[in-house]
N, C-alpha and C positions, 0 to 999 in steps of 0.2 A: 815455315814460310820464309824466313830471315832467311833460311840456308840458300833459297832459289834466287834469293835478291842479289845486285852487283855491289859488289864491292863500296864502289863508290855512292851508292846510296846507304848503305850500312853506317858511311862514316861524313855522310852529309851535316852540316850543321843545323841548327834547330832554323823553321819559318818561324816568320815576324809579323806581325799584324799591321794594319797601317796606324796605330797611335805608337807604336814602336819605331816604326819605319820615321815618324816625324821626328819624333828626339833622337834618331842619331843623322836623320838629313832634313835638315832645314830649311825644307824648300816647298811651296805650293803645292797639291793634289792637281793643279792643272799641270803645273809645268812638270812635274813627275812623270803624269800620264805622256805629254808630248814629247819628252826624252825618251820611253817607252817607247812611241811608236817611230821615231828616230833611228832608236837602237842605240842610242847614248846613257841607258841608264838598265837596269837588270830589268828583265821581265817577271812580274809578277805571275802565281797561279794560281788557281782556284783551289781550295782542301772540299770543300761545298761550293753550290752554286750562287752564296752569297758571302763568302770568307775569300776571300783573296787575300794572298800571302804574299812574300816575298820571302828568298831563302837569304840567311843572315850570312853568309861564307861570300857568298855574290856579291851584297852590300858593302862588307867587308873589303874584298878586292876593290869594287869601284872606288869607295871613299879612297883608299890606297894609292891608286891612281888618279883619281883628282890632284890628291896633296903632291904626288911629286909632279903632276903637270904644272902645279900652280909656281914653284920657284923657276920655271923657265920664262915665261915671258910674262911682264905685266898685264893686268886687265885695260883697255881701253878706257879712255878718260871720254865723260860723254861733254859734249861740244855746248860747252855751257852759253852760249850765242844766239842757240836755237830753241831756247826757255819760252814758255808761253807765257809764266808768269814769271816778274824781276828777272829778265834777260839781264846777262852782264855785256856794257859798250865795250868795244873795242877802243 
């Protein structure tokens, strides 16, 4: 069966679970899924119809990608003015 397989699945990296997926990205199960439907974050896939995976080689590259995005430009500073609570005056 191996032998009919491509290549590239032969030497794919191992799927990750989603308690995996949280300790190496740090981020909500909402905002995950909405990066997902985006297209800003790997798609996940099913192994079963209740195991959703993600492939660790994919995660890999994005994190990869995040980090060198991050030394280009600063994140935006949120406009501490517009606080609902302990706004700062002007």
């Amino acid at each position: 069966m191996l032998a009919t397989l491509p290549v590239e699945i032969i030497e794919a990296k191992p799927a990750i679970r989603r308690q995996q997926l949280r300790e190496l990205v740090p981020l909500a199960d909402t905002t995950i899924y909405e990066m997902e439907q985006r297209g800003d974050f790997p798609k996940r896939f099913c192994l079963t119809p209740r195991c959703p995976v993600w492939d660790l080689g994919e995660i890999s590259l994005w994190l990869a990608s995040r980090r060198a995005a991050a030394g280009l430009a600063p994140p935006p500073h949120p406009d501490v003015r517009r606080r609902k609570s302990r706004p700062v005056r002007a």
